[in-house]
N, C-alpha and C positions, 0 to 999 in steps of 0.2 A: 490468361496467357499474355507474354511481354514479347514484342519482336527486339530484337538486335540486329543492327547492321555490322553486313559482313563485307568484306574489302578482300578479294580474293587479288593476290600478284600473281600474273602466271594466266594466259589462255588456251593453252594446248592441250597438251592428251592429258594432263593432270589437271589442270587449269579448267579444263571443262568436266572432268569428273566431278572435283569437288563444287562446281557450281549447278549441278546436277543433282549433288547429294543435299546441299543448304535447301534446295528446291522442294526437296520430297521429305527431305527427314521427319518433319513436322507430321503428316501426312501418317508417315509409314510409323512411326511410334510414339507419336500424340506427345509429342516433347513441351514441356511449359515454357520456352523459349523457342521460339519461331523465328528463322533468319531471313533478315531483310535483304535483297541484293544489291547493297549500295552501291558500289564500285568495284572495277574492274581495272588491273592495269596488264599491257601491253609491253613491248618494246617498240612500238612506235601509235602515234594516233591512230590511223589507217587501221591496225589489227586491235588495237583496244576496240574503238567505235564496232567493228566488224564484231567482235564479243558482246558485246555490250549488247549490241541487237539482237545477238543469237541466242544469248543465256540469259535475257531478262533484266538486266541491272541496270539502276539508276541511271549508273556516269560513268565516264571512261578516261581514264587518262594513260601517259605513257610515262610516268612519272612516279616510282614507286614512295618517294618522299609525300608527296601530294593524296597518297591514298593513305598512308601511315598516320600524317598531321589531321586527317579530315576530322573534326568532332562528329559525324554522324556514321564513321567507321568506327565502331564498337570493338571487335575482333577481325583479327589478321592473320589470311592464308597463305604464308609460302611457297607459291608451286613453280617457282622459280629456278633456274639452274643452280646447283651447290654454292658457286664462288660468290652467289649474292645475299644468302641464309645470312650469316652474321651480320652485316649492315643492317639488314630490312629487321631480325628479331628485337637487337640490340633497341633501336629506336622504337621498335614499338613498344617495348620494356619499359624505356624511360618516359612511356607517357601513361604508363599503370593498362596496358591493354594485353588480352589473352592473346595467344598464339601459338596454330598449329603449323605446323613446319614441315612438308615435305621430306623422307629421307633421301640419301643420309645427310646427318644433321651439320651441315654446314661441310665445308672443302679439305677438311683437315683434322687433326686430334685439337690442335691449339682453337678452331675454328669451334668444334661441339662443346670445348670445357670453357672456353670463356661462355658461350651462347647460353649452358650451363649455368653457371654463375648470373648471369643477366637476370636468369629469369628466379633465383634463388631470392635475389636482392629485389627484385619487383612485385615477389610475392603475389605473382597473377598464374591463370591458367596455362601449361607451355606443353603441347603434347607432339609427338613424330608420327608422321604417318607410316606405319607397318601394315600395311592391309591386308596380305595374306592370311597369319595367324588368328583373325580375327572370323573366316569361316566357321560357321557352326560345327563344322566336321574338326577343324582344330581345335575349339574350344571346348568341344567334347572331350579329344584325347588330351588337352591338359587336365581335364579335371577328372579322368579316368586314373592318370598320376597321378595325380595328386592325392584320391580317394584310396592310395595303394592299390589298384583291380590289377595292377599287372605285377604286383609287388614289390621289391627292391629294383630300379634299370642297371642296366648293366652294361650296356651299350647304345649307342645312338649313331646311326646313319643321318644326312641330311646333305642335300643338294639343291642348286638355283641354276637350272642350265637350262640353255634359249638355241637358238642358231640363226639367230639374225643377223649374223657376220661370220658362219660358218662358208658363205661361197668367197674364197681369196679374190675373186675381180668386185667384188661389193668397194666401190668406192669409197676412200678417204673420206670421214666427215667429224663433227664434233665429238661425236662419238669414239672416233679410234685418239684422240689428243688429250693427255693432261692423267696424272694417274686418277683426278676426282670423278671421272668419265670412265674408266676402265672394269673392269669386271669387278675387282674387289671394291670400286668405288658405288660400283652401280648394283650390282646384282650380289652378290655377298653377305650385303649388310640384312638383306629380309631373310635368310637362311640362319645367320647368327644370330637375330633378333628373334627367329625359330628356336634356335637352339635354349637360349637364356631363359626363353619363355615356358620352354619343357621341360626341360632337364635341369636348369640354373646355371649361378656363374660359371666361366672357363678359369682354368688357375694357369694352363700353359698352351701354348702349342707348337707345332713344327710343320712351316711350309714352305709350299711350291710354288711361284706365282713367275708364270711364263706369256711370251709373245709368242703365236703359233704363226701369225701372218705379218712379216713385220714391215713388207709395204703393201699400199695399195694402190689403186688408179687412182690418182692425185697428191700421193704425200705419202710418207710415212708413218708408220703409224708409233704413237709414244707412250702405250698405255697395256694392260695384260688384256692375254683374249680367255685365259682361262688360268685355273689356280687350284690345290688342292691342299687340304691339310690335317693333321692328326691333332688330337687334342685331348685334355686332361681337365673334367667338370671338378669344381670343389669337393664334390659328396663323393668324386671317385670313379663316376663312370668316366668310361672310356669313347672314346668316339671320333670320328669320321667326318670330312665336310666336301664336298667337288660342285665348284663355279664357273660357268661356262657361259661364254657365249657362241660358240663355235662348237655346239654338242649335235649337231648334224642330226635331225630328225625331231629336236626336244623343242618343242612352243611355249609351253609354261611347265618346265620339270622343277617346281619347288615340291620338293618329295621327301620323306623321312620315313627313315625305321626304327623301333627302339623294341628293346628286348628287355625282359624284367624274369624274376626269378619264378613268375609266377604266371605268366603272358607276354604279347607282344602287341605290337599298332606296327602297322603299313597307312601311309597314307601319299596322295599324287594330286596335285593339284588341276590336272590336267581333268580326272576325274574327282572335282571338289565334293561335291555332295554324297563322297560316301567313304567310309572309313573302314580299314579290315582289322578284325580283332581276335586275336588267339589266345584262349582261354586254356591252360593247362589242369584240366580237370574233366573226372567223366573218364569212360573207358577209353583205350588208348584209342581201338579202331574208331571212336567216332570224334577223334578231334581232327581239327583244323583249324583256319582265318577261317572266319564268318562276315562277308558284307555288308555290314549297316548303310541302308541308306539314309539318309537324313531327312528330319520332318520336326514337326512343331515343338514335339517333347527334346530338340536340340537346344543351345543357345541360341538365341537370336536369331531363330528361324520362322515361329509363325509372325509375327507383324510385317512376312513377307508375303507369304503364302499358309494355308490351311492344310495343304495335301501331302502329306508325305511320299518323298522320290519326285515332285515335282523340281525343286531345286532353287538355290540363288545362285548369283551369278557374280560377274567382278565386279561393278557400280554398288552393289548393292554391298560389297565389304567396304565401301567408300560411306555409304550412309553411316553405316554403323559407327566407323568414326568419328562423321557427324553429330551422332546421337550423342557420343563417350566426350566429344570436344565441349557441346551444349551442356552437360550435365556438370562437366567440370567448374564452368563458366556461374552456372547456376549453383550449386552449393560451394565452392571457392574448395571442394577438395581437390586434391592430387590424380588424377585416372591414369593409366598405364596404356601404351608408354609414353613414360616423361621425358624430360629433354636430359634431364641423369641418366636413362636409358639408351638413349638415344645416343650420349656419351662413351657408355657401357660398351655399343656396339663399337665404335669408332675404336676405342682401346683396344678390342678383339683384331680388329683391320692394321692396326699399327704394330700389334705385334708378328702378324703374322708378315707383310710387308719385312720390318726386320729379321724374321726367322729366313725368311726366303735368301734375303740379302749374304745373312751371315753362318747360311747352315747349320744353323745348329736352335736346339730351344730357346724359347723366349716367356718367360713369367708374365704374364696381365698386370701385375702387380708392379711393375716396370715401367709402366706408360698411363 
């Protein structure tokens, strides 16, 4: 086994997942690349050092330059707000170092395709954190498609709606300002990055992308609370998307439906560890959705647990990324998804922004 030091930017709710997942991954799937906790950076000393004690790490700084230049930072975590992604990848690029990147991938379309290119030219590891899709109950029903069991899709449902700013006196915060903070900025990109992963590329779409609270106690607010759109896959299916943050009731509704000529998948991430599957065969009265619970015979479920219907959990889709960033790292291939991906999603987001704008369709192909 060879450790690497890892340089995590970013202490917070991300920032501590993934310096959570460097900690165990080793542990939980005996990875040949072990990460070291070199460094931590902050937005200021006070909350670096305060990380730095709490998650393990070497050093702390508040200087994201300083953790990128370091020689015994090996690999570099983005868990930084959007508008700082491009700076911090770009540089780490130019000094031959891998990099996973927090979605979405950078503040903009122009932000993901140059970040793109960086890391084309650097020819190093560069992956987007999607951690939803990476549940063994998801990566089940990709590969249920993909094996045809549900046979030709036909249509695709899928939503990312929360309500953490479903009450209108929920104050003003970074959160309501800047469309890179807005629902299609924030919450969006892991439903489309659902979508691409399922079903495959988008060729068009047409949407909606509105402000349902447009001030709040302290300001204005400048960003969408929710957004919805229709959409047309390359192979043809048809399909459906609704992003919310203002869906009153919904905690974590990254949820999809897809229908095939031969079956169907339900699935809710609310209830991750278990998938519904309709099977169109057998006599009529005894069909139905059948609830699979999730267990070892999953993707990337026993090096969590042994027991089937026990379950994993949200940190634990963070390992796993973990594990897909290390292994990238160590054979020098490509793992998904990549910052092309990552890319992919952003084009989806810009076109549909412009559909919203200009009423009318918008080609992928266009942006």
């Amino acid at each position: 086994m060879t450790d690497i030091g890892i340089g995590i930017i970013g202490g917070g709710y991300m920032g501590k997942a993934h310096s959570v997942a460097m900690s165990a991954v080793g542990a939980v799937f005996n990875t040949a690349l072990r990460p070291r906790l070199e460094m931590i950076c902050a937005s200021s000393e006070e909350s670096a050092e305060r990380y730095r004690k709490a998650y393990g790490f070497a050093r702390a700084t508040a200087h994201w330059q300083m953790l990128v230049n370091d020689p015994a930072v090996e690999a570099v975590v983005i868990a930084s707000p959007q508008s700082t992604h491009r700076a911090i990848a770009e540089a780490a690029f130019a000094l031959g170092k891998p990099v996973f990147c927090e979605k979405p991938l950078g503040a903009s379309i122009e932000d993901s395709h140059a970040m793109m290119k960086a890391a084309e030219s650097a020819q190093v590891p560069a992956m987007v954190g999607f951690n939803y899709i990476r549940t063994p109950a998801s990566q089940y029903a990709r590969a249920l498609i993909a094996a045809g069991e549900i046979g030709d899709v036909t249509w695709f449902r899928g939503e990312h709606t929360e309500d953490f700013l479903a009450d209108p006196a929920s104050p003003a915060t970074w959160r309501t300002s800047g469309m890179a903070n807005g629902t299609m900025g924030d919450l969006a990109p892991h439903m489309i990055n659902g979508a691409l992963a399922l079903i495959g590329p988008i060729s068009s779409v047409m949407a909606e992308v509105e402000t349902v609270h447009e001030t709040r106690p302290g300001g204005t607010v400048t960003n969408d609370d929710h957004a919805q759109m229709m959409c047309r896959f390359e192979n043809g299916t048809m399909g459906h998307m609704y992003f919310s943050r203002v869906a009153t009731g919904r905690k974590m509704g990254y949820a999809y439906e897809i229908s095939g000529t031969k079956g169907a998948i339900r699935f809710d991430q609310e209830d991750q560890n278990a998938i519904w599957l309709y099977r169109m065969d057998g006599p009529e009265a005894e069909r139905g959705f059948t609830k699979i619970l999730t267990g070892p015979s999953h993707p990337d479920y026993e090096p969590f647990c042994q027991g089937p219907g026990h379950g994993t959990g949200y940190q634990d889709q963070i390992i796993i990324e973990a594990r897909d960033f290390l292994h990238a790292i160590e054979t020098g291939d490509a793992v998904w998804p990549t910052f092309a991906d990552g890319h992919a999603v952003n084009r989806v987001v810009a076109a549909a922004l412009a559909s919203s704008q200009e009423k009318t369709w918008r080609n992928i192909s266009e942006f």
